[in-house]
N, C-alpha and C positions, 0 to 999 in steps of 0.2 A: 795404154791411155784409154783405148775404147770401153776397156775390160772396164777399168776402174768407174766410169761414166756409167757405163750400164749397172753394174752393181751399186751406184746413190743413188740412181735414177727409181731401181728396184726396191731400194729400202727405202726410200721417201714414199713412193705410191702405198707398199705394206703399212708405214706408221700414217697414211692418210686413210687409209683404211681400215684401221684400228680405232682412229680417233673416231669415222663417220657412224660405225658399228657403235663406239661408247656414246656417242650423240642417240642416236635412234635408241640404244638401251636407256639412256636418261630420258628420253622423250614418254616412253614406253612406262618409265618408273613416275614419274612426272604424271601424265594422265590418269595413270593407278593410284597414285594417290588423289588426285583430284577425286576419280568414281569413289575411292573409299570415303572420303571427305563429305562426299555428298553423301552415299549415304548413312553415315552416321549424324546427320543433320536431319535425315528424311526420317530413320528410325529412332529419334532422339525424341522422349516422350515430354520434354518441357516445348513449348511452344520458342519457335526463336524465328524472326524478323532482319532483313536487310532491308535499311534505309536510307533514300538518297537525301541531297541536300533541301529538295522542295516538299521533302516532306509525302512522298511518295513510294509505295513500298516497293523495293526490288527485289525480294525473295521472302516467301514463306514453306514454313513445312507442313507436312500433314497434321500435326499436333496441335500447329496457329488455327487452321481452319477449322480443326475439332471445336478448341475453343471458341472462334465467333461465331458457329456453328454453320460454317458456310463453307468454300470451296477454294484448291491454293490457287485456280485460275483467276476466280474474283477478286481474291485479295490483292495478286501482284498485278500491278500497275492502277492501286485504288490509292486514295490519299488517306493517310492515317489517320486523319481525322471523321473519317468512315468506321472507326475501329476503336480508338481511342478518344477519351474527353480530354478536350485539350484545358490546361488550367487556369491559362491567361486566355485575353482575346487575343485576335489576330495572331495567332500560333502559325510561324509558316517554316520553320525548323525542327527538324527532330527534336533538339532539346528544348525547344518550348514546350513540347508535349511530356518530354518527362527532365523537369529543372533541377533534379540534383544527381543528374546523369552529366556532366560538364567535365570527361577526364580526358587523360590525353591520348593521340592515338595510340591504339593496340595495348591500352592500359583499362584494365576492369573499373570503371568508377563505383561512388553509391550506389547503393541498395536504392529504389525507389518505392514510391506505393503511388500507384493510379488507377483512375475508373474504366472498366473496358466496354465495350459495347457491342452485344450482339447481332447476327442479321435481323433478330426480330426488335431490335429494341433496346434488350433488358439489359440492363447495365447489371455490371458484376468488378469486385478487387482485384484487381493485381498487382502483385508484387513481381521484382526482377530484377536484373542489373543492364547497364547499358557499356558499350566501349565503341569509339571510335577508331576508324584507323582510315587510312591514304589506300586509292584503288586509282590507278589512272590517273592520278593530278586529281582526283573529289576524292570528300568527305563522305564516307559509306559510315553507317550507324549500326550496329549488332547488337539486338535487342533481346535477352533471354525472357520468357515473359512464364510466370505461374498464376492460377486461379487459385486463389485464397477465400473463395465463398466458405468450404466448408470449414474453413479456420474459423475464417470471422461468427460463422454460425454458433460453433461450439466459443467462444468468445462470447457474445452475447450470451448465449444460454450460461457461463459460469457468472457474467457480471450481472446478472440477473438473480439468479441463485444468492450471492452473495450478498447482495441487495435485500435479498426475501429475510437471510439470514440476521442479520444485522438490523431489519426489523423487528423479526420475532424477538431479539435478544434486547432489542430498546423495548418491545411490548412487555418481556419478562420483568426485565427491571422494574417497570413503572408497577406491576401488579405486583410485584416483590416489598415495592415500596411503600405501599397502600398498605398489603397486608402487614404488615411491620408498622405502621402509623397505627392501623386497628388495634392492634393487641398489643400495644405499649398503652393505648389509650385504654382499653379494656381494664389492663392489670394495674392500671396507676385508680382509674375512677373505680373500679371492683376490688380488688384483691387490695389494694392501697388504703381504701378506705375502710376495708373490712379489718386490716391489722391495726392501723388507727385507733378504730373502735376496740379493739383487744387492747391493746396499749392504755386508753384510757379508764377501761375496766377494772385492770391491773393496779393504775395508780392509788382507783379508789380504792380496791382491796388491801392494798399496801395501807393510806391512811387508817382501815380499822383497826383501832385499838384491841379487839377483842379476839383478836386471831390469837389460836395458840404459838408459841413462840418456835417452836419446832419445823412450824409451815412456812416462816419466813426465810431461812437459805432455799426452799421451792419457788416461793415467789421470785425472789431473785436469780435464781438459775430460768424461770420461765420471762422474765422481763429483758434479760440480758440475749436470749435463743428469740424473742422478739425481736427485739432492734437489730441484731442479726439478718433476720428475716427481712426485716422494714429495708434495712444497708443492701441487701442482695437483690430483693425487688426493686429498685433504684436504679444498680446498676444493669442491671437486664432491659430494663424498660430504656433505660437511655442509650443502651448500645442496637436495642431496636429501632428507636425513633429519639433523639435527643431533644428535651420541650424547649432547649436553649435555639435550636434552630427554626420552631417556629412561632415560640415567642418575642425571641431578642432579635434572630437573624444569624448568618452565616457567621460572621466577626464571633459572635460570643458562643456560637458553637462551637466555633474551632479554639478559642479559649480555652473550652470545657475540654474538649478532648484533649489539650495540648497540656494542663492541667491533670487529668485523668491517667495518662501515656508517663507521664514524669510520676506521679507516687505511685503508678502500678507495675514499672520496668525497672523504676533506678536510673533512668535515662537523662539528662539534661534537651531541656527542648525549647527552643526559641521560635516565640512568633513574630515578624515584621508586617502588619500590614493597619488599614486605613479602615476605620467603621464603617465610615461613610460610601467608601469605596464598594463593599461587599452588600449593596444592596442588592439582591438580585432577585429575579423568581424564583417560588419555592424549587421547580422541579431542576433549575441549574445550581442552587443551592446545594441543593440535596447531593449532587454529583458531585461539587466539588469536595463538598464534606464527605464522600462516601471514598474518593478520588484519595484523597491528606489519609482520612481512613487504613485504606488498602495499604498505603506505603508507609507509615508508621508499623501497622500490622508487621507487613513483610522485614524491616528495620527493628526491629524488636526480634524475630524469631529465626535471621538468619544472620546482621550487618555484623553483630560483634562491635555496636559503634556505644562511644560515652556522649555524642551529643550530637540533636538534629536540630537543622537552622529553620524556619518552615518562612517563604516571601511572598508573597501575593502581590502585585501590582497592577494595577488600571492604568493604560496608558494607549492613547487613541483607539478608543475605543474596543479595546481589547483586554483580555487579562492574562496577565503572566505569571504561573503560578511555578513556582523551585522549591523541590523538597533536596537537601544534600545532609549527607552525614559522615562521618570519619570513620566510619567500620572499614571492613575488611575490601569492600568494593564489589561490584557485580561484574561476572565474567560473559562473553558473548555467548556461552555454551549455556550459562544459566535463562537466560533469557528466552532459548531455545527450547527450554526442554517441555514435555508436553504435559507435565503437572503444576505448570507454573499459572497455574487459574489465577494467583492474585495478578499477575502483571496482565493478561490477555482480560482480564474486567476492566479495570484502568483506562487500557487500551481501547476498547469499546465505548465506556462511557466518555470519553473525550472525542471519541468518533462521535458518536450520538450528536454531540454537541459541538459538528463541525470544526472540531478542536484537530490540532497539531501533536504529538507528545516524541517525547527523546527524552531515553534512559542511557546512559552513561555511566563509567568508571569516573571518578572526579577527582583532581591533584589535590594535593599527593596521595591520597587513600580516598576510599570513601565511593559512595553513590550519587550521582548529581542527577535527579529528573527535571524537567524542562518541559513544561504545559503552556497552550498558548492560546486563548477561548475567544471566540466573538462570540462581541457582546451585543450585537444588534438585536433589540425586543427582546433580551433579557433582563433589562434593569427594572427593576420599580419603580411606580410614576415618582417617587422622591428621592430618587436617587442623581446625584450628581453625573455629568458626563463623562467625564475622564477624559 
């Protein structure tokens, strides 16, 4: 019986001694990961933050204090609003400093964007995410935090650029446009009136009786190679500058071209819109005509289509302008591709002018474009409001 006694007695102390030795190795494993925890936190090159619920920092690492360019002593136990620009007033929780940080504990929330603030002063972006999680019965805030100065830097300098770009290429156009007005004007008043005068010369020759009879299939092969002449000057001068658009107006230009596009393709081409409606200034005129232009152009030399509908409409104070047609349709890769100059002009000139555009495939077949223009200080002092 004793035996027996002593020999539980002996295996109970062993498995209490087993158990004390795996306690002290889990304590041991326990700790070590704590020290490694930390410092992967210390040598972690994003800036990262522990925050209590007053809005009080409980931990920074060397990376935080790189960034406000100060110290982890000063930082912890400073208020974040030492650090950070808070966006509301009276911010006295972490998440009023960054409001779309609101997830749940130990769950990564949004992305945020907020102003940070240096020891000297200078405010700078940061981006980051935020997660909450339970420590003791409180609310601790885990802040990863990045400087995005030199983002935002190269940011500005490309919207800038772009800016410049999209300048020069409005500057282009407009001297594009000029010179195109000139030498339509040139060869219509010069070159126009000088075949004119041929022409009339002609007629008289033709009335004298006393020509020998042999010179008259000349006359007539040269009066026929005239009007030729006169027909081709015509159409050059109007596809440089059309006088229907700054005599008549937008409406009867696009007539003309719509007119013009039908007995020179075979194409059927429908126009919908208002006289009254398309009063506008020359130089938004001109884009819209340049605009119907381009995709006619392109619709002719790619669509495969038997008929374009063309719509314009004025309507609160804006205009809406839809070219569709039944061809073969445009593909998202065409629109893509980097020789497609007529759509990237389009695209431009409707930027220029504050405008909208969307190009599209259109049911069942077809191309459907979608323009949409304010019209503020582009109408004519006679023109209607819309």
């Amino acid at each position: 019986m004793f035996g027996f006694l002593g020999g539980y007695c002996a295996g109970q102390a062993a498995a209490a001694l087993r158990r004390a030795r795996a306690l002290r190795r889990a304590g041991r494993d326990s700790d070590n990961r704590r020290i490694d925890g930390r410092r992967i936190v210390h040598s972690a090159s994003d800036a990262i933050l522990s925050i209590g619920e007053n809005a009080v920092i409980l931990f920074a690492n060397p990376a935080a204090a790189h960034m406000f360019a100060t110290s982890v002593a000063a930082m912890q136990g400073s208020t974040l609003a030492r650090y950070i620009q808070a966006p509301v007033r009276n911010a006295r929780t972490p998440l009023d400093y960054f409001p779309a940080g609101g997830g749940r504990a130990g769950r990564r929330a949004t992305d945020y964007a907020v102003t940070g603030i240096r020891a000297n002063g200078h405010l700078f972006p940061i981006e980051g995410s935020i997660s909450v999680v339970e420590q003791n019965g409180r609310r601790v805030c885990n802040v990863i935090l990045r400087d995005v100065s030199e983002r935002h830097l190269v940011q500005q300098k490309l919207a800038r650029s772009h800016d410049q770009l999209r300048q020069l290429s409005s500057a282009l156009q407009t001297i594009r446009e000029e010179e195109r007005t000139h030498i339509a004007r040139e060869l219509h008043d010069d070159l126009g009136q000088l075949l004119a005068s041929l022409r009339m010369d002609l007629t008289l020759l033709q009335q004298n009786n006393q020509l020998p009879e042999p010179s008259r299939p000349l006359i007539e092969g040269m009066e026929a190679n005239l009007l030729t002449a006169i027909a081709s000057l015509r159409r050059i001068a109007t596809n440089l500058r059309p006088r229907a658009l700054d005599e008549g107006g937008l409406y009867f230009a696009l007539q003309g071209l719509r007119a013009e596009f039908e007995e020179r393709h075979g194409i059927a081409c429908l126009l919908f819109a208002d006289e009254a409606g398309l009063r506008l200034d020359d130089a938004t005129s001109t884009a819209i005509f340049r605009i119907v232009q381009e995709a006619l152009t392109n619709i002719a030399r790619h669509a495969e289509a038997t008929e374009v509908v063309l719509n314009l409409d004025r309507i609160d104070g804006e205009l809406l302008v839809t070219i569709r047609d039944n061809g073969r349709g445009i593909r998202a890769e065409d629109m893509e591709k980097v020789e497609s100059l007529g759509l990237v002009g389009m695209r431009e000139r409707v930027w220029a002018l504050h405008g909208q555009i969307a190009i599209s495939a259109d049911e069942p077949s077809g191309t459907r474009i979608d323009i949409a223009l304010p019209l503020d200080g582009h109408a004519r002092p006679d023109a209607p409001s819309g």
